[in-house]
Phi, psi and omega in degrees: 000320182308272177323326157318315185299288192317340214264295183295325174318323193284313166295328160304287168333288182274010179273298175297348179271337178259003181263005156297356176202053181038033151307137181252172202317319216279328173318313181311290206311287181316336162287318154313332191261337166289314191299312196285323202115333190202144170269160210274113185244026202252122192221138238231089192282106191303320196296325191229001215011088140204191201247150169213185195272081183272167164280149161340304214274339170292303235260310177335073209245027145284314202293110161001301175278027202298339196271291199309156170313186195271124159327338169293009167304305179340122194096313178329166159192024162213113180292139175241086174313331206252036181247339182288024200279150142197181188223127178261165136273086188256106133035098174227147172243134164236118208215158183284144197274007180279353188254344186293000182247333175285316166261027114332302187285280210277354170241031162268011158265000185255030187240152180285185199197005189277135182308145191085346172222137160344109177277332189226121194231135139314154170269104185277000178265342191224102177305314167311325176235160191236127190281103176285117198290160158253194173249132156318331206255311183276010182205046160329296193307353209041054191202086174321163157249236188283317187284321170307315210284329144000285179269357145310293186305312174298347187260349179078046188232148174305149163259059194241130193270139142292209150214115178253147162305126178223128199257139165230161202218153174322305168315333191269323204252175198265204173249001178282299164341302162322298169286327149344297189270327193274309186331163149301129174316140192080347224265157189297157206238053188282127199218018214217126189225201158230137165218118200227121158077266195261298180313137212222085165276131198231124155230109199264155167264155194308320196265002151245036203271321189310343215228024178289300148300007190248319191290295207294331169264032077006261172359287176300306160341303196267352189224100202294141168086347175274127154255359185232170168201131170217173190249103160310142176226027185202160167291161163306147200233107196277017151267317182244007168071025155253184194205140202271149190225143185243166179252144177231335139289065185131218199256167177242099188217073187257045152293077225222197175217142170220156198227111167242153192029059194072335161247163204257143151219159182236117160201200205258091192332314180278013185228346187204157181274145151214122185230129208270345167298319210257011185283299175340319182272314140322278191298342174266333155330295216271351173288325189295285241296156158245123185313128199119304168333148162214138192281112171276099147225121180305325214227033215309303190080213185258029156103028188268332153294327187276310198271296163332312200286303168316304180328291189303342173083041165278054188356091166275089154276135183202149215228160175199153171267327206301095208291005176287283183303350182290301188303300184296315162335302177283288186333310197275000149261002158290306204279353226222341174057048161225051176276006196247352194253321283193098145277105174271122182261162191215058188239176037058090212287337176274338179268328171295331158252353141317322179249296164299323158312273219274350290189281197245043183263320158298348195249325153250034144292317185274000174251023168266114166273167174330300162288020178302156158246339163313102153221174189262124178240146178233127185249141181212101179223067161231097140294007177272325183200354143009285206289326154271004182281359167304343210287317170305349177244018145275130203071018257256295203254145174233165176112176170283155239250142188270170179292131234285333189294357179267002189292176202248153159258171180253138170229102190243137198263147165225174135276120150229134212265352181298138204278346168226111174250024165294303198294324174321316136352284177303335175306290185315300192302322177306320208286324180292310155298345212043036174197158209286120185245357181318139223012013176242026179220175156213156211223131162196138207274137165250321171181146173270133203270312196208141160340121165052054179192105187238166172248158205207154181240145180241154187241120162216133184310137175268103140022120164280343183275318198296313220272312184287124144260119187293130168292148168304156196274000000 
């Protein structure tokens, strides 16, 4: 005990005496430890009083890493909560608990901040009093500074920092922390999902497939309402725009409900496409439309185009081959009560505008007058292959050609990997159509899907030399 006291005096002394030139604590230590004999691993715990053993590296509160799980994680691939246990050395003030909210308010930027643990702890020795956690990272030193010690002394609290135990558990940490500490070190982190209604979509990389249950159930844990979590184990399948999926987590239930823009939809996650991305793009397409209007969407899916647009008091047609999204399609304008404004096709997107597209694009195009308002919009939102279903509106229609403000426009989405991939897009459709779209289009960017992969929808009035065949004279 004697050589402890001389140990810590000694440690006061040169710590202040080097610190014009930034020695750092641990550096301090190794000096105390040439005098002691050892470094020192005894530290005197506010929580239990008594003395116990920490690792260095614990003590460290420089380190970045101060939050992680305990390192024996490392590796798992079958979760274990109780192996994340782990116990810090923090920073604490012992303050009458009738004052605890005043030094809260005036040390708040030295008070911890982490979500999930506690600022304010009992005393189990003091009833009367309350333990204020500090942050590790604003009190390295286990030492306030002036101005703290300052608004302490007014307040009538000793300014003296302690070392309180702080104990953490799988509940204290987030889950990118969590996938951090098991992953292998450098290897990439996924804690970024798509969610749609109870379901938690995951597109895991190859070196994370051994840790897929372990990621999903994190994934669920950590996230209040997800009960399922599953893995594309497949690319988009480009007929019906669905994917084969493994469950890794929870109940296997990819039945769900979602609500965008204000409307409910319902379907079978594992049976028909839906992306939770695209709503912002959704809501802007339908935003164009005018009550009256009328909407072609070739590639409908289960209506996120279709049931708004009707909403607006619009004339829908709408088509899907996948008889899955056909089905869901009709249930979600029933359940939206807009099933009597929605004619749903179950075709072949070139046989759905060969035939109804062009069926009743002949029967009101030659009765639009001068003053008309009716307009047409046709939505194509397969990218993947959207841009060769163009081929179908040359020659679409005979007869003479309606006034150009009456031409229907198109909104057809594609992918492109092109270092300009407006043009690129505009490139593709002109090849297809034969003909020059230059100042008779616009391009929007909708989203980047993948590194150097963007997605883009381009919009234009269809041509009249491309949509008419004249008849012989």
């Amino acid at each position: 005990l004697w050589r402890l006291g001389y140990c810590a005096r000694l440690l006061k002394t040169n710590h202040f005496r080097t610190a014009a030139s930034n020695t750092s604590f641990p550096a301090v230590w190794m000096l105390l430890a040439q005098h002691s004999g050892r470094i020192p691993g005894l530290f005197v715990v506010v929580k239990k009083n008594t003395l116990f053993t920490m690792p260095e590296t614990v003590e460290d509160k420089t380190n970045p890493e101060l939050y992680l799980p305990h390192p024996g994680v490392r590796g798992m691939t079958l979760l274990n909560r109780e192996a994340f246990k782990r116990t810090l050395v923090v920073p604490a003030l012992k303050v009458k608990k009738e004052i605890v909210h005043s030094v809260l308010k005036s040390l708040k930027q030295s008070v911890l901040q982490r979500p999930g643990l506690k600022r304010v702890v009992e005393d189990p020795e003091d009833e009367g009093s309350r333990f204020v956690i500090l942050d590790p990272h604003k009190v390295p030193e286990f030492s306030l500074g002036e101005s703290e010690q300052q608004v302490l002394k007014q307040l009538n609290v000793l300014p003296e920092v302690c070392r309180y135990q702080l104990e953490l558990s799988y509940e204290n940490f987030k889950s990118e922390e969590i996938l951090r500490a098991v992953l292998p070190e450098g290897q990439e982190v996924t804690s970024g999902f798509s969610r749609v209604g109870h379901i938690a979509h995951l597109n895991l990389r190859d070196h994370q497939l051994p840790y897929r249950h372990l990621i999903g159930q994190v994934i669920m844990d950590k996230n209040p309402g997800v009960t399922c979590v599953v893995n594309k184990t497949n690319i988009i399948d480009s007929t019906y725009r669905n994917f084969e999926m493994e469950v890794l987590a929870g109940e296997n239930n990819l039945v769900t409900k979602v609500k965008e823009n204000n409307i409910c939809y319902e379907l079978d996650f594992s049976k028909v496409y839906w992306n939770p991305r695209l709503s912002t793009e959704h809501g802007r397409i339908v935003g164009l439309l005018g009550a009256g209007d009328v909407l072609f969407d070739v590639f409908a899916g289960i209506g996120p185009f279709a049931i708004p647009a009707a909403k607006r008091q619009c004339r829908v047609f709408a088509n899907d081959l996948n008889p899955d999204s056909y089905t869901w399609l009709l249930h979600n304008c029933r359940l939206n009560k807009v099933h009597t404004k929605v004619k749903a096709f179950n075709m072949d997107g070139r046989a759905f505008l060969r035939g109804p597209v062009r069926e009743e694009l002949s029967k009101e195009l030659p009765l639009l007058g001068e003053g008309h308002r009716t307009a047409f919009h046709i939505v194509m939102n397969l990218p993947a292959l959207a841009v060769e279903f163009l081929d179908v509106f040359r020659h679409l229609l005979v007869g003479e050609p309606c006034s150009p403000a009456g031409l229907p426009t198109v909104h057809c989405y594609g992918f492109s990997k092109h270092s300009d991939p407006a043009r690129d897009i505009q490139e593709r459709a002109e090849a297809v159509l034969g003909t020059s779209l230059a100042g008779r289009c616009s391009t929007f960017l909708v989203r980047n899907v993948a590194p150097n992969k963007e997605m883009l929808c381009l919009s234009f009035q269809i041509p009249a030399d491309v949509l008419y065949k004249r008849p012989c004279p």
